[in-house]
DSSP file (Angstrom, degrees, kcal/mol; ACC not computed):
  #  RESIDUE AA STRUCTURE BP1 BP2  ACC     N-H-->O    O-->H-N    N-H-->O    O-->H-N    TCO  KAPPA ALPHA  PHI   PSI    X-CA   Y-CA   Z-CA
    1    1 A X              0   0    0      0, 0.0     2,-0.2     0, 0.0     0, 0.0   0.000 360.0 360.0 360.0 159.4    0.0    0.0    0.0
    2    2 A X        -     0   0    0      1,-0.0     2,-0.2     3,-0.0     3,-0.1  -0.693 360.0-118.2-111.9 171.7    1.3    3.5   -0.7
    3    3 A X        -     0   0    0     -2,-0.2    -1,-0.0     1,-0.2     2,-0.0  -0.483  44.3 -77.6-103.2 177.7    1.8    6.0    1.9
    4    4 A X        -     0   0    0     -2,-0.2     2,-0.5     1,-0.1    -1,-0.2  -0.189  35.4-134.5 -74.8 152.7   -0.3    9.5    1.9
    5    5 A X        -     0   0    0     -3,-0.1     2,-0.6    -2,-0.0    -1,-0.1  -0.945  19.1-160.8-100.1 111.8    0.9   12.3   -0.4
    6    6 A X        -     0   0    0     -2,-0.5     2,-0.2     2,-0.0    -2,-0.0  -0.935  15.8-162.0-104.8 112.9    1.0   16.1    1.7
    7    7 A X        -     0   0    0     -2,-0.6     2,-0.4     1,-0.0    -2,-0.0  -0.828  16.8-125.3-109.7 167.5    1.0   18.8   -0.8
    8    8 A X        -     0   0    0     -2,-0.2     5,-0.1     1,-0.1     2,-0.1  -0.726  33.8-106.5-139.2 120.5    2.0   22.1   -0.2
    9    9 A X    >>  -     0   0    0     -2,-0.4     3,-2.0     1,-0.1     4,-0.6  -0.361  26.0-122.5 -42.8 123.2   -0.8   25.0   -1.2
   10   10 A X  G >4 S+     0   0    0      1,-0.3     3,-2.1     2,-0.2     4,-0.3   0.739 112.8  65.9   0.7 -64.0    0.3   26.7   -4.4
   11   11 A X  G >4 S+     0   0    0      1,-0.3     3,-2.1     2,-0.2    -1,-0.3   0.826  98.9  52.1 -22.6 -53.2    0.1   30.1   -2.1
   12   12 A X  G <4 S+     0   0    0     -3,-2.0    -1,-0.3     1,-0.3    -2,-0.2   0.689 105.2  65.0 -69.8 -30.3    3.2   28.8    0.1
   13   13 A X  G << S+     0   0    0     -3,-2.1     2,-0.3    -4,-0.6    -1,-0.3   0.491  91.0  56.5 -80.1  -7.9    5.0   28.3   -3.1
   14   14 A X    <   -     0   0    0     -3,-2.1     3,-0.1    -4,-0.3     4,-0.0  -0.839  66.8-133.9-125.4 173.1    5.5   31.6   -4.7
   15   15 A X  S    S-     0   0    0     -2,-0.3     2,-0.3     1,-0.2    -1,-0.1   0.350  72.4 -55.0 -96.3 -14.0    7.2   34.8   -3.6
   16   16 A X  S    S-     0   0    0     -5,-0.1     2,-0.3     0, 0.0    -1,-0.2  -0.957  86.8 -19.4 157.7-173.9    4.3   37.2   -4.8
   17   17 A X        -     0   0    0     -2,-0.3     2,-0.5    -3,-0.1    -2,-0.0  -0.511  65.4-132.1 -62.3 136.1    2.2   38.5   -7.3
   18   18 A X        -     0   0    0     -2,-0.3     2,-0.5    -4,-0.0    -1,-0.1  -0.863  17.1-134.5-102.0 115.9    3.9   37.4  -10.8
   19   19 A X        -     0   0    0     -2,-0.5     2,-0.6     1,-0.1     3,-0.0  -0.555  20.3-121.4 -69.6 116.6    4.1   40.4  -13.4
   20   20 A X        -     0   0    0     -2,-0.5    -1,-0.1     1,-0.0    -2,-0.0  -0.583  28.4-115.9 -70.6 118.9    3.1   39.4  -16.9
   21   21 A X        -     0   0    0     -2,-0.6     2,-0.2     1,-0.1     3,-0.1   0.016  28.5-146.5 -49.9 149.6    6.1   40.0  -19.8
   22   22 A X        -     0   0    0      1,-0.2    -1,-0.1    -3,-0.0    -3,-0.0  -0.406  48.7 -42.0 -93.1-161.0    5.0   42.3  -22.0
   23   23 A X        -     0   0    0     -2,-0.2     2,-0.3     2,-0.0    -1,-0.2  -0.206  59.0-172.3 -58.0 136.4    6.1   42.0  -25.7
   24   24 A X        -     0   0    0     -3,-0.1     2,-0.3     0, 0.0     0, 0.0  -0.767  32.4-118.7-132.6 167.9   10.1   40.9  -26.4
   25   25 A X        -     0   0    0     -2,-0.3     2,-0.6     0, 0.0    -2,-0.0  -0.895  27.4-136.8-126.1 138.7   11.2   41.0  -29.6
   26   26 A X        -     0   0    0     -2,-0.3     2,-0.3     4,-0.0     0, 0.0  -0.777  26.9-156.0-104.9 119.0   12.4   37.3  -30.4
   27   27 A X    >>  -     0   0    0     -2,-0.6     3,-2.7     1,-0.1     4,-0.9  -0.749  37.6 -77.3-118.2 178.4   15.8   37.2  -32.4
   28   28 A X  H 3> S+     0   0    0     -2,-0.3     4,-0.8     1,-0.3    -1,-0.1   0.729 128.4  48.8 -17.8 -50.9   18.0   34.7  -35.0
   29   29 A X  H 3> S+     0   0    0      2,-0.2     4,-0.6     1,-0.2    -1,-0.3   0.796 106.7  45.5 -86.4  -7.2   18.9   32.5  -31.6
   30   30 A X  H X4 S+     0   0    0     -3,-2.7     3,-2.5     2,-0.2    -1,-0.2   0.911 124.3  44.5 -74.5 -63.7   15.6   32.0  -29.8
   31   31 A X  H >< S+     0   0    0     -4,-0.9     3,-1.1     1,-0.3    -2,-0.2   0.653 100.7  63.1 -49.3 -13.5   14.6   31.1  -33.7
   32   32 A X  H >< S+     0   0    0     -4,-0.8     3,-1.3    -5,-0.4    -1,-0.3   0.762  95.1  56.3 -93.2 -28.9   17.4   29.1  -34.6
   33   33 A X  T << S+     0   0    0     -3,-2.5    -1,-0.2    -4,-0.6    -2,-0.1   0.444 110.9  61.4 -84.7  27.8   16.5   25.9  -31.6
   34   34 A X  T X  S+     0   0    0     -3,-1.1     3,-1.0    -4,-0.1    -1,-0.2   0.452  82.5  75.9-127.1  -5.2   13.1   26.2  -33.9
   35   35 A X  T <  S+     0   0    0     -3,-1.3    -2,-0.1     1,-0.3    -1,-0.1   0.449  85.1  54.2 -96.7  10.2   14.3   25.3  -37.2
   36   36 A X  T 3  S+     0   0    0     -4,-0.2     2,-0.4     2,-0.1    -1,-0.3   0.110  88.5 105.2-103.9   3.1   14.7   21.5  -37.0
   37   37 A X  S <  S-     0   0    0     -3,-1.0     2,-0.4     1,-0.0    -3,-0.1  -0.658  70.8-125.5 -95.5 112.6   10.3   21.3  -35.6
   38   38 A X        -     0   0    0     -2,-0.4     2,-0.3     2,-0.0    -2,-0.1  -0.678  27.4-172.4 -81.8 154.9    8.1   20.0  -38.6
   39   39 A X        -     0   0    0     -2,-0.4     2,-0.6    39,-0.0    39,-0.0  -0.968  22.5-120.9-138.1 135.3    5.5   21.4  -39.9
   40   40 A X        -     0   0    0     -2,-0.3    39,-1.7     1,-0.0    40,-0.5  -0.834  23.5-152.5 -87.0 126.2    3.0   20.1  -42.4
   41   41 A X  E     +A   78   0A   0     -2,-0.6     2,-0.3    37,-0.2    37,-0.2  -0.695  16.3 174.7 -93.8 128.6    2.6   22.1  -45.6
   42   42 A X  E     -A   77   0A   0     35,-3.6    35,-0.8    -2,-0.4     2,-0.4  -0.805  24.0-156.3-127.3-179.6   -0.6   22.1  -47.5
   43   43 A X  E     -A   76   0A   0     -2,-0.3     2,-1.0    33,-0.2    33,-0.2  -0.945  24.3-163.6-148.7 119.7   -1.7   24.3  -50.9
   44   44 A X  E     -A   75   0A   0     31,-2.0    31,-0.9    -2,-0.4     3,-0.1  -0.939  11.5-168.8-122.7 132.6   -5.5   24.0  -50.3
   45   45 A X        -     0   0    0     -2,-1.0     2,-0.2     1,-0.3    -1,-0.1   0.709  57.2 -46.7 -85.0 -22.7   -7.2   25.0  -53.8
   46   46 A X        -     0   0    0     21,-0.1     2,-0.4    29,-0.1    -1,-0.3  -0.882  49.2-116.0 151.5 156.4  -11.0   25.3  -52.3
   47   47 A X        +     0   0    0     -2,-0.2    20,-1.6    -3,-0.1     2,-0.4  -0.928  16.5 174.5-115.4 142.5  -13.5   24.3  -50.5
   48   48 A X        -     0   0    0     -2,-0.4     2,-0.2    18,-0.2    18,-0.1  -0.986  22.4-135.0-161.8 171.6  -16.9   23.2  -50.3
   49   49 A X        +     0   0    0     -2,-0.4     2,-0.3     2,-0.0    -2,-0.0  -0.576  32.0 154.8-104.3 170.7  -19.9   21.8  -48.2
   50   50 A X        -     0   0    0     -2,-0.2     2,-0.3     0, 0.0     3,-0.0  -0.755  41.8-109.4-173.6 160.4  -22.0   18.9  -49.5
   51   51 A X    >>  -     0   0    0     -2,-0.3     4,-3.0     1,-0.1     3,-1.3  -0.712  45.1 -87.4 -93.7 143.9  -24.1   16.2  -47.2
   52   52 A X  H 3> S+     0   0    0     -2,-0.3     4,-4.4     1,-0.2     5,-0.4   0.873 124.1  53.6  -8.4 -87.3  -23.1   12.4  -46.8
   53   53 A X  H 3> S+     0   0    0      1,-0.3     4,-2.0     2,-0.2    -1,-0.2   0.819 103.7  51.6 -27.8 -50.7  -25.2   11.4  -50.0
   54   54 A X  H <4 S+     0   0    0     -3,-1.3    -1,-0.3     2,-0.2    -2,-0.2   0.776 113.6  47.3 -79.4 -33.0  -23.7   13.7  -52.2
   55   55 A X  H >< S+     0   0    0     -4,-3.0     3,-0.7    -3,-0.3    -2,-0.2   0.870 113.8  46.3 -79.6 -24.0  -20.1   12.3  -51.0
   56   56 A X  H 3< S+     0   0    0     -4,-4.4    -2,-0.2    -5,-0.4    -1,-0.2   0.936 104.5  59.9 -85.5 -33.7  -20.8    9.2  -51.3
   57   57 A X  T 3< S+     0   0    0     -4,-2.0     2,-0.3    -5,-0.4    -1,-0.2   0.370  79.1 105.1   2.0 -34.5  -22.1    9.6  -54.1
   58   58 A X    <   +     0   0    0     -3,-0.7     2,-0.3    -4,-0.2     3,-0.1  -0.446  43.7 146.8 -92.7 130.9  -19.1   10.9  -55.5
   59   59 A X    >   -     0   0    0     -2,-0.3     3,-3.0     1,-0.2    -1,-0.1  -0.841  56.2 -26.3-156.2-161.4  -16.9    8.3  -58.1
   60   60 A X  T 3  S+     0   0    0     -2,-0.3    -1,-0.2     1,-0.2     0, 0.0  -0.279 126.7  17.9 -52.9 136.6  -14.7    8.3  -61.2
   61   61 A X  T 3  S+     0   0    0      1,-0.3    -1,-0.2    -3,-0.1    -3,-0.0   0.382  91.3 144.2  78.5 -18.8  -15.5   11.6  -63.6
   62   62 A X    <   -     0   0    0     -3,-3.0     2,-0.4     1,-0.0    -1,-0.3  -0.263  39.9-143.1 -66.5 167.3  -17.2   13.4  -60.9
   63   63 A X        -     0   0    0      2,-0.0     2,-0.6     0, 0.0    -1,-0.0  -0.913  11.1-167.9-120.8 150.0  -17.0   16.9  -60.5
   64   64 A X        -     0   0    0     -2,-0.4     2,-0.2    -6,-0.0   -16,-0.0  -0.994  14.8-142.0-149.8 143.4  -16.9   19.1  -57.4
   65   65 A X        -     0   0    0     -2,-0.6     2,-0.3   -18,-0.0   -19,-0.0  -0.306  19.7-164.2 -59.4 128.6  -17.3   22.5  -57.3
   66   66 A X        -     0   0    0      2,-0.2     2,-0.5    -2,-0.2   -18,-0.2  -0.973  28.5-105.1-137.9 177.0  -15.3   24.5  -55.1
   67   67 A X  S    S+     0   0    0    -20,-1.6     2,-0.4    -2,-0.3   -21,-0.1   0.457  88.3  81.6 -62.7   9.1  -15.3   28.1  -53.5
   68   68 A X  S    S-     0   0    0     -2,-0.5    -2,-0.2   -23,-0.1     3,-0.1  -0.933  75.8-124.9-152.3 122.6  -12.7   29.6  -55.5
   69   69 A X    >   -     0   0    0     -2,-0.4     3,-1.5     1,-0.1     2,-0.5  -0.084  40.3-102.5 -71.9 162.1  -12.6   31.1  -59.0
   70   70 A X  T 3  S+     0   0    0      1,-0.3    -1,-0.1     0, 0.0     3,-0.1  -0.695 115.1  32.4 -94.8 125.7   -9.9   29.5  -61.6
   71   71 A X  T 3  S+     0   0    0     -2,-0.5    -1,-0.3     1,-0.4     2,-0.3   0.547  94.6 126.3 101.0   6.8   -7.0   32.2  -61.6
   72   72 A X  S <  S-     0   0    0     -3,-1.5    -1,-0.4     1,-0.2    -4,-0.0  -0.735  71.3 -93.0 -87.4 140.4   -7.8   32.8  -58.3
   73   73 A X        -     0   0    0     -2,-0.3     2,-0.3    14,-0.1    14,-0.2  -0.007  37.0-145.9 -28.3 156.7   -4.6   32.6  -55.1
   74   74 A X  E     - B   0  86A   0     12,-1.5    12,-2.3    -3,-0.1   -29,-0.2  -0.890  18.5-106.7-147.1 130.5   -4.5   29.4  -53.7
   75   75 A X  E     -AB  44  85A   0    -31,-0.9   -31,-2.0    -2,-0.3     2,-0.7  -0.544  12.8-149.7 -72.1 119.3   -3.6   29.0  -49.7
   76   76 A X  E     -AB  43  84A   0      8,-1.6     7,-2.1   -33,-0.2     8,-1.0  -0.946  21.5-160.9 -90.6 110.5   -0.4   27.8  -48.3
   77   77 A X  E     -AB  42  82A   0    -35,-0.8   -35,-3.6    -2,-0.7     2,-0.3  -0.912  14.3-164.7 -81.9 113.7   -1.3   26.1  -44.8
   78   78 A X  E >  S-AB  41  81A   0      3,-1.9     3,-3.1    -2,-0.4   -37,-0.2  -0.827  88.8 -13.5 -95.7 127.4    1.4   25.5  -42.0
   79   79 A X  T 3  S-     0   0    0    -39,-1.7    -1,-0.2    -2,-0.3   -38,-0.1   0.834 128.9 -54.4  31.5  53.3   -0.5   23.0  -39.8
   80   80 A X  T 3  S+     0   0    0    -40,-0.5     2,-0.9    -3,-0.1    34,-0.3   0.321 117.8 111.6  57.0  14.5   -3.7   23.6  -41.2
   81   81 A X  E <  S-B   78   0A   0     -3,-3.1    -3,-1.9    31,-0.1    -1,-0.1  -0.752  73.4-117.8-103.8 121.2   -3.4   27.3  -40.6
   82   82 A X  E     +B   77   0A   0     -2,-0.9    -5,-0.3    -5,-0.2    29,-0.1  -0.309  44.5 156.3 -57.5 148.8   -3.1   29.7  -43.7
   83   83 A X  E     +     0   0A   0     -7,-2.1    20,-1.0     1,-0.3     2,-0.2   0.576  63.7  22.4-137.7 -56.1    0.6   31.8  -43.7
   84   84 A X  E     -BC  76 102A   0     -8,-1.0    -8,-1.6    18,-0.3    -1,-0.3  -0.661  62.2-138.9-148.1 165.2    1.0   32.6  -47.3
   85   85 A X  E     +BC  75 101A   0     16,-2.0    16,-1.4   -10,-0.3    15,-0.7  -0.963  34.4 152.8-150.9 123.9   -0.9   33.1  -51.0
   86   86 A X  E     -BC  74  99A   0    -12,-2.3   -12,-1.5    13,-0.3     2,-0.5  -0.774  38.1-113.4-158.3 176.6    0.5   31.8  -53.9
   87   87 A X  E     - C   0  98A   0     11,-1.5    11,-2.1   -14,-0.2     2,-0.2  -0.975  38.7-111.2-122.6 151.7   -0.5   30.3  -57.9
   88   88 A X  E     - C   0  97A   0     -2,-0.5     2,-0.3     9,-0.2     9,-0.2  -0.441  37.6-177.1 -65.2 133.5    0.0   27.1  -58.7
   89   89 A X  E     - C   0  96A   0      7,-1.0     7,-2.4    -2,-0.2     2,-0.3  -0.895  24.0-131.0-122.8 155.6    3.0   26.5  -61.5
   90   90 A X  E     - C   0  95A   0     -2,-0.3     2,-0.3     5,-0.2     5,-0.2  -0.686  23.7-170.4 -45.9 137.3    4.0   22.9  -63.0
   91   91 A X  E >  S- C   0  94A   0      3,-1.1     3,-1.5    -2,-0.3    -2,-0.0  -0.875  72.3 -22.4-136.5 111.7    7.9   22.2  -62.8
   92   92 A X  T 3  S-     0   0    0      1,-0.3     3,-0.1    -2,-0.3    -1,-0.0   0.890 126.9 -44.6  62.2  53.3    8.8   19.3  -64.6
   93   93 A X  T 3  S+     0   0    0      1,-0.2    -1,-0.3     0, 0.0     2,-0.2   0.178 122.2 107.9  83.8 -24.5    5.5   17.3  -64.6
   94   94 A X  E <   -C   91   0A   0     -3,-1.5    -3,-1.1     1,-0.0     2,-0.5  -0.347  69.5-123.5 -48.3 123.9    5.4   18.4  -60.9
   95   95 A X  E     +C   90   0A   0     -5,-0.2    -5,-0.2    -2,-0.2     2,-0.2  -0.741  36.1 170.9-107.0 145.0    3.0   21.0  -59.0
   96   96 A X  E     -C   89   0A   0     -7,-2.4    -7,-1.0    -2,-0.5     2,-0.5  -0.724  30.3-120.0-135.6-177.8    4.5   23.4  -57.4
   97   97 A X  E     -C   88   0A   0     -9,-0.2     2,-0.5    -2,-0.2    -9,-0.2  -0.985   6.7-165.9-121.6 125.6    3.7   27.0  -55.5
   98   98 A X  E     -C   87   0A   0    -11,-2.1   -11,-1.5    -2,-0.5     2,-0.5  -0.996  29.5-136.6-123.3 139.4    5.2   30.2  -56.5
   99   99 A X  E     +C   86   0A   0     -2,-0.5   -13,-0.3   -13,-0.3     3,-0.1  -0.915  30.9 170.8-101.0  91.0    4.2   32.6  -52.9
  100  100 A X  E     +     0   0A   0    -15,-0.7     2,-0.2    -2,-0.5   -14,-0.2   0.103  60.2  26.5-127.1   4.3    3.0   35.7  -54.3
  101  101 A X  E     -C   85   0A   0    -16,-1.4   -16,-2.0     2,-0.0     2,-0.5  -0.786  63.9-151.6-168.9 130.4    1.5   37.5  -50.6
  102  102 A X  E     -C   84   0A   0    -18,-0.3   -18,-0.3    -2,-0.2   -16,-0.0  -0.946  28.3-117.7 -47.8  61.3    2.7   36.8  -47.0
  103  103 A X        -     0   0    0    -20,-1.0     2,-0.1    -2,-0.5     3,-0.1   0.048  16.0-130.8 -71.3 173.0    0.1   37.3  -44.6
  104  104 A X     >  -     0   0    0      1,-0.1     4,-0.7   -20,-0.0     3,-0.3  -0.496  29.7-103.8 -96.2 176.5    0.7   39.6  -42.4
  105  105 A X  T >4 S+     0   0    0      1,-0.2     3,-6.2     2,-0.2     4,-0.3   0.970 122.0  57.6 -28.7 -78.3   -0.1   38.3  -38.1
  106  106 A X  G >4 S+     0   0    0      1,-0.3     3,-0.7     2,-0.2     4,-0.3   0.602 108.7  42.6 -21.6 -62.0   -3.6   40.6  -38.5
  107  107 A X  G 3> S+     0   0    0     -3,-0.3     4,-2.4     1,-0.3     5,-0.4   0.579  83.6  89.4 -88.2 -25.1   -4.8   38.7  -41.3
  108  108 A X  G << S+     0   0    0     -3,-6.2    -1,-0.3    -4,-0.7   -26,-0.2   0.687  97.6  36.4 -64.7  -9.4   -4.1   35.1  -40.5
  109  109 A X  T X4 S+     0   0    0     -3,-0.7     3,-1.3    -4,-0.3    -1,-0.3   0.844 109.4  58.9 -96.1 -30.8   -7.6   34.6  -38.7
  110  110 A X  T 34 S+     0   0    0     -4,-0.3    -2,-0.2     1,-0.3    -1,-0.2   0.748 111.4  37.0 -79.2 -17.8   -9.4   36.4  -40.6
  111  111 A X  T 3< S+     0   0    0     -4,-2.4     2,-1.2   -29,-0.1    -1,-0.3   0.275  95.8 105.5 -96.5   9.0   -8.5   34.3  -43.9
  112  112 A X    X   -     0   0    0     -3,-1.3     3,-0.5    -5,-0.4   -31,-0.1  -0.655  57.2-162.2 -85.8 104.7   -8.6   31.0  -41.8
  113  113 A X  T 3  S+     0   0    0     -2,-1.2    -1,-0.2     1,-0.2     4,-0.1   0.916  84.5  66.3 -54.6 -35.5  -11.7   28.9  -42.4
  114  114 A X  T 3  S+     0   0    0    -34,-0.3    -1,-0.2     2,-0.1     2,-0.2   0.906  88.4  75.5 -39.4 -38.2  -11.5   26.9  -39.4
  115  115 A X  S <  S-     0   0    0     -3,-0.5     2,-0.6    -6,-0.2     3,-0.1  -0.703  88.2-127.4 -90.4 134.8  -12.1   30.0  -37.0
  116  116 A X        -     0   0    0     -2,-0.2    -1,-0.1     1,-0.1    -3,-0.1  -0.659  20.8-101.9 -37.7  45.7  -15.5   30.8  -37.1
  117  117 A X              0   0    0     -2,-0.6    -1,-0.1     1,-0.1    -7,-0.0   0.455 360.0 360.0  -4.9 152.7  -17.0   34.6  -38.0
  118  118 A X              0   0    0     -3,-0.1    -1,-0.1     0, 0.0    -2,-0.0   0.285 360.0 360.0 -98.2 360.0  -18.0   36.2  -35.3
């Protein structure tokens, strides 16, 4: 049988009220222990909604629709979150991305479908 655990109120433990950092500016070495982390990259072309039936539905030669006009930017996603805006090129039989807008911080929710309007 194990013996009783005495833990020690949270209060007892700290020295005072703890000041929250404001904003540091982050440079090349904080970023550099960051550049070995993967990340999955995705080029998402469109979207669309459709019900069960209509997906299952779905076989050789169908077509689906999607939000986004032809000639339109196409979304580079870092962990499913958009970063960057780009058109699609072939290179050698290949598809590729040429990155043609950056978003800025500001922007990144607001072009993110996942997050909901408010």
């Amino acid at each position: 049988m194990s013996e009783p655990v005495d833990y020690v109120p949270f209060e007892t433990t700290t020295s005072g009220a703890v000041e929250p950092e404001g904003p540091r500016h982050v440079g090349p070495e904080e970023l550099a222990r960051l550049h070995d982390v993967p990340v999955e990259l995705a080029v998402e072309i469109g979207r669309t909604h459709m019900t069960i039936r209509e997906a299952l539905a779905l076989g050789p030669g169908s077509i689906v629709t999607l939000n986004r006009l032809a000639g339109e930017p196409v979304d580079l996603l870092v962990n499913g979150k958009p970063i960057a805006r780009g058109e699609v090129v072939v290179i050698d039989e290949e598809f590729g991305l040429r990155v043609t807008e950056v978003l800025a911080p500001k922007d990144l929710d607001e072009h993110n479908p996942a997050v909901p309007d408010a």
